[in-house]
MARMAR-736174 format. One record per atom (N, C-alpha, C): z, x, y; residue in one letter. Coordinates in steps of 0.2 Angstrom, whole numbers, plus 2048, in hexadecimal, padded with zeros to 3 digits. Atoms other than C-alpha are relative to their C-alpha. Layout:
N
ZXYA ...
***
This chain:
195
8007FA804X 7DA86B8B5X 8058007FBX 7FE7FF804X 7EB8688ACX 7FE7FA7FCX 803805804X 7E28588A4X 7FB8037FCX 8027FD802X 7D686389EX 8028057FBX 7FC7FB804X 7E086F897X 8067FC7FCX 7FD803807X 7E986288CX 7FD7FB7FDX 805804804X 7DA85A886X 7FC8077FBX 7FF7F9804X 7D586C880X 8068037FAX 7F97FC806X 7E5871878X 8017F87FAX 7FE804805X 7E586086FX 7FA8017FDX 8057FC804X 7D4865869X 8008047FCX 7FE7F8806X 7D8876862X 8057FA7FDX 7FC800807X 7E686D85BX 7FE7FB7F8X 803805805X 7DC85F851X 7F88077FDX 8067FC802X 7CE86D84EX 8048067F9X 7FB7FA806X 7DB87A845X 8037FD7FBX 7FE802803X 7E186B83DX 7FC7FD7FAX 805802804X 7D1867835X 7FB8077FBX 8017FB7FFX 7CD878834X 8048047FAX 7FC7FD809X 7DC87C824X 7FF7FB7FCX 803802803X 7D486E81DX 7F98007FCX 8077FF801X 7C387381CX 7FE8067FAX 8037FF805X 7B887A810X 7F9805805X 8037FE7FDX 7AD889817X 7FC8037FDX 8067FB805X 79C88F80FX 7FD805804X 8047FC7FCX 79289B815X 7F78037FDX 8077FD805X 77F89E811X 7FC804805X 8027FE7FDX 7738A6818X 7F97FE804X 8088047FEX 7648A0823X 7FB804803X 8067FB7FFX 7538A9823X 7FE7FE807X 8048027FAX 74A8AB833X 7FA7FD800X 806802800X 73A8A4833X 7FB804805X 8017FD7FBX 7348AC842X 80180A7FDX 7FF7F9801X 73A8BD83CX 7FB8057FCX 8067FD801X 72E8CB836X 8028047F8X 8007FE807X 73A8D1828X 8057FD7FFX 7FD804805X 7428C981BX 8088007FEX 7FB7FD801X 7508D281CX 8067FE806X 7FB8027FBX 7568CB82DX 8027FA7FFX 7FE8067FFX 7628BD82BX 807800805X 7FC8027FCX 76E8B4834X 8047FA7FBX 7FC805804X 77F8AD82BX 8017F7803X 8018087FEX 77F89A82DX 80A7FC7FEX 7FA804802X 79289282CX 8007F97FFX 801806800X 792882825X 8077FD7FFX 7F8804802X 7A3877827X 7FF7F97FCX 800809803X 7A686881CX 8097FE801X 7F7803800X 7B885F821X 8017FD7FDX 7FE807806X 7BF857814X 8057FC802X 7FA8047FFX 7CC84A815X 8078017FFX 7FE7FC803X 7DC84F811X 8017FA7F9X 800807807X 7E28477FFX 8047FB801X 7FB8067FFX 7EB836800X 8027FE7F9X 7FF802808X 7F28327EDX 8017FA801X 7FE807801X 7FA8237F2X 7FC7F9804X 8048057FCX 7EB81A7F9X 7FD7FA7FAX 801804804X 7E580B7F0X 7F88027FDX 8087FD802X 7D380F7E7X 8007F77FCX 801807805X 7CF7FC7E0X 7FA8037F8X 8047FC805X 7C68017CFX 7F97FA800X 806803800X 7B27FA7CEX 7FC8037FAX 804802805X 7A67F77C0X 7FA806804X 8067F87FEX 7968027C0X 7FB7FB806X 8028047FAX 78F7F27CAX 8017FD805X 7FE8007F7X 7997F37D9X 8067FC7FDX 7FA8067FFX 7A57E37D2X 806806800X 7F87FE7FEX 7B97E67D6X 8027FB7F8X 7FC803807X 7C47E47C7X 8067FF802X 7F98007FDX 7D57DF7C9X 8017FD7FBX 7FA800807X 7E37DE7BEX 8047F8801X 7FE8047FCX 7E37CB7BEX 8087FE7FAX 7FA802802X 7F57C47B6X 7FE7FA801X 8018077FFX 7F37B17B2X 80A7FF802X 7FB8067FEX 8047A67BAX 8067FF7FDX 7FA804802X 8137A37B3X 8007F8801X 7FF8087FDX 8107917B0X 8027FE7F8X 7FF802807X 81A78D79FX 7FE7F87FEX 7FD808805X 81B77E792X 8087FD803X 7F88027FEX 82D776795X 8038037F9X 7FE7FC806X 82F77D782X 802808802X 8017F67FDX 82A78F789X 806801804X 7FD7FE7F9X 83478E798X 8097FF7FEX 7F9803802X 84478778EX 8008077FAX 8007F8803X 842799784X 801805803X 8017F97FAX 83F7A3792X 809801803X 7F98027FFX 84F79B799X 8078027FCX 7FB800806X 85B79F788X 7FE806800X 8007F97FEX 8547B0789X 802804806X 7FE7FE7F7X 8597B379CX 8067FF7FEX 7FA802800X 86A7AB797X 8018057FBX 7FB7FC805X 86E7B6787X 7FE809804X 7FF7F97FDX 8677C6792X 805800804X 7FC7FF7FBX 8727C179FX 7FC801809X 8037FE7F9X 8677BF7AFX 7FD7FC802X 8028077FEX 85E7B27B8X 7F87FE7FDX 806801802X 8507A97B3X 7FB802803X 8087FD7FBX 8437AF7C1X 8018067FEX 8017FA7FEX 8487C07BFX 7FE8027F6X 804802808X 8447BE7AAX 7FA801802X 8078027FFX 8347B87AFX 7FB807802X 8047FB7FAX 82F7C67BCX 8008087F9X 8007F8804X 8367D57AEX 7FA7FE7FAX 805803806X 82B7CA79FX 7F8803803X 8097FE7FEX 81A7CC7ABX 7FF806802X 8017FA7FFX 81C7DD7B2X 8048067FDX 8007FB804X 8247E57A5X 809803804X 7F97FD7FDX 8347F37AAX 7FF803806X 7FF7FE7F9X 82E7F77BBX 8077FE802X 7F98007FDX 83B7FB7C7X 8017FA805X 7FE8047FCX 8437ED7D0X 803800809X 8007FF7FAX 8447EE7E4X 8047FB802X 7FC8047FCX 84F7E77EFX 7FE801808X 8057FD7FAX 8467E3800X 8047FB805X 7FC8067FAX 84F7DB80FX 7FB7FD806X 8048037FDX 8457CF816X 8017FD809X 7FE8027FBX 8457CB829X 7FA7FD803X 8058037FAX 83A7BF835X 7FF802807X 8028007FAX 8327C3844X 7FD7F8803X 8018077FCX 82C7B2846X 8037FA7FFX 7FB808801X 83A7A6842X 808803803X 7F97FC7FFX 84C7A9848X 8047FF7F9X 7FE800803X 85A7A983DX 8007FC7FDX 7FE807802X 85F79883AX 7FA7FD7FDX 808806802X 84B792838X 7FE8037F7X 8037FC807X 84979F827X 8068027FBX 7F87FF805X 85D7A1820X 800809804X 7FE7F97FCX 85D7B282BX 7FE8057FAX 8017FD804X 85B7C1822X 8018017FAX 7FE7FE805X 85B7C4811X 7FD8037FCX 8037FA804X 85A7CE802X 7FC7FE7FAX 801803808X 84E7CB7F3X 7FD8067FCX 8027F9806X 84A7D57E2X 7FA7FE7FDX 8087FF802X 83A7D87DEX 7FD8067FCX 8027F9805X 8307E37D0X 7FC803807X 8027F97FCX 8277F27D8X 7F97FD800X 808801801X 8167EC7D1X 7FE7F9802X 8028087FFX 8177D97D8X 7F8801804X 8068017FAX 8077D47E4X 8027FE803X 7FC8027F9X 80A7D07F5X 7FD7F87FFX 8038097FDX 8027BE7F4X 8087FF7F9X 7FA802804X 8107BD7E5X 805800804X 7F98007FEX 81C7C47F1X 8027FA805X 7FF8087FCX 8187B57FBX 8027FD7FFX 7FD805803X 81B7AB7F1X 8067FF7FEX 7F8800802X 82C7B07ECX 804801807X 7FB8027FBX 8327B17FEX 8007F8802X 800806800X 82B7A1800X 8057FB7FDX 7F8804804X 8377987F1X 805805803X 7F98007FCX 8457A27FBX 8007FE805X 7FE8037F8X 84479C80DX 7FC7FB803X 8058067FFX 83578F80DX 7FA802806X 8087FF7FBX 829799818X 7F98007FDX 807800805X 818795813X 7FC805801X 8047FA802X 80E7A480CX 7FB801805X 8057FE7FDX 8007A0818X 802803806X 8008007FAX 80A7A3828X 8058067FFX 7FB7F97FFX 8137B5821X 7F9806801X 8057FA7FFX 80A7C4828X 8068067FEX 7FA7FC803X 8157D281DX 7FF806802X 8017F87FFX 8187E4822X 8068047FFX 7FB7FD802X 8217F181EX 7FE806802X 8027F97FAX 825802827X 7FA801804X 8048007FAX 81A7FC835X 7F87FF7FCX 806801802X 80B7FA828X 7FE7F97FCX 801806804X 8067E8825X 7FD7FF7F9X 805801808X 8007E1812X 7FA7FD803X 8078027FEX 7ED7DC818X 7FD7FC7FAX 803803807X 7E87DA805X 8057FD7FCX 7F9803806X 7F27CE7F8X 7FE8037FCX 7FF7FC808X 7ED7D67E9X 8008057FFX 7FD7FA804X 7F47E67ECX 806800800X 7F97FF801X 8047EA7E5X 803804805X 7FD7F87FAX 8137F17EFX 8008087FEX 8017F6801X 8128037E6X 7F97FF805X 8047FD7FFX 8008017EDX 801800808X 7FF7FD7F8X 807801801X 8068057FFX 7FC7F87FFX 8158107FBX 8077FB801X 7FB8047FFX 8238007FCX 8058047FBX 7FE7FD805X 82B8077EBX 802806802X 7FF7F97FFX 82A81B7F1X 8077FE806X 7FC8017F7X 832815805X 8077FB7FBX 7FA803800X 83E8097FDX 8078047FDX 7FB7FE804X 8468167F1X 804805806X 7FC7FB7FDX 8498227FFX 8047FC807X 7FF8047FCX 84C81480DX 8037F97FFX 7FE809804X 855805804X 8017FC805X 7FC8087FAX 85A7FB816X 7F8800803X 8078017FAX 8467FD81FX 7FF7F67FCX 801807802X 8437EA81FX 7FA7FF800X 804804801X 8367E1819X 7FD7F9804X 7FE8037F8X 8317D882AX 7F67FA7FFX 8058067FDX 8267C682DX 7FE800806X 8037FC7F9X 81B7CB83BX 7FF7F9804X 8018057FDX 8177BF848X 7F9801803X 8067FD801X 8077BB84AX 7FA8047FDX 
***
């Protein structure tokens, strides 16, 4: 009986909770059966809407279904190019990768994410640490740039953050909320999942 009565009340509460979401018409439905025209009977129609999500990812598509993505060719210089890029970083005053990263993504804002493994101990990965990263990187990028710090191979990072793994590379951290959660949360770690 009280297992009923808390299968019930979590009902009503998922019902009332769908319920100040909803959208309620009302039309009327003739009787068929009926002898005058005049008798009807109101009909409630519910439609539940979802609530809005802004920060969900929407991939943009063509009118023939393809996926577009916003591709960015590599950073793969000349040794001319690269010795420019370099004397640029030097007279801004800042390192050469981090040159590089503000060149491709522009003035996004810079993040600082504390990296920690669940599948290495300390000693196998250089233990904890911290890296700076644009807002708009891709996660198979971010791969790659933990990789050049601590030598985990990309294939074997499964990456998450506040409990919510990256599944897709080519969305950006704004589009997992990393950017929003890091300004107000700057210690939540950036955690190599195991398995």
């Amino acid at each position: 009986m009280i297992f009923l009565r808390i299968i019930t009340h979590f009902i009503w509460k998922m019902r009332s909770a769908f319920f100040s979401r909803s959208c309620i018409f009302s039309s009327r439905l003739f009787l068929s059966g009926a002898r005058e025209r005049s008798h009807c009977t109101p009909l409630v129609i519910t439609l539940f809407l979802s609530p809005p999500n802004r920060n969900r990812y929407c991939p943009k598509t063509t009118r023939d279904g393809a996926s577009v993505t916003e591709w960015t060719d590599p950073y793969d210089p000349t040794p001319e190019q690269e010795a420019i890029d370099r004397q640029k970083a030097f007279e801004a005053g800042i390192p050469h990768g981090e040159y590089v990263y503000r060149q491709r993504y522009g003035d996004c804002p810079i993040l600082s994410l504390l990296v920690v493994s669940e599948l290495h101990t300390d000693t196998e990965y250089g233990g904890p640490f911290w890296i700076h990263v644009p807002s708009k990187i891709r996660v198979s990028d971010l791969r790659d740039h933990i990789r050049d710090r601590c030598g985990i191979m990309p294939g074997l990072m499964k990456l998450a953050y506040r409990g919510q793994s990256f599944e897709d590379e080519s969305r950006k951290l704004e589009h997992y909320g990393v950017r929003y959660w890091n300004k107000k949360f700057p210690d939540w770690p950036l955690v190599i999942l195991r398995g």
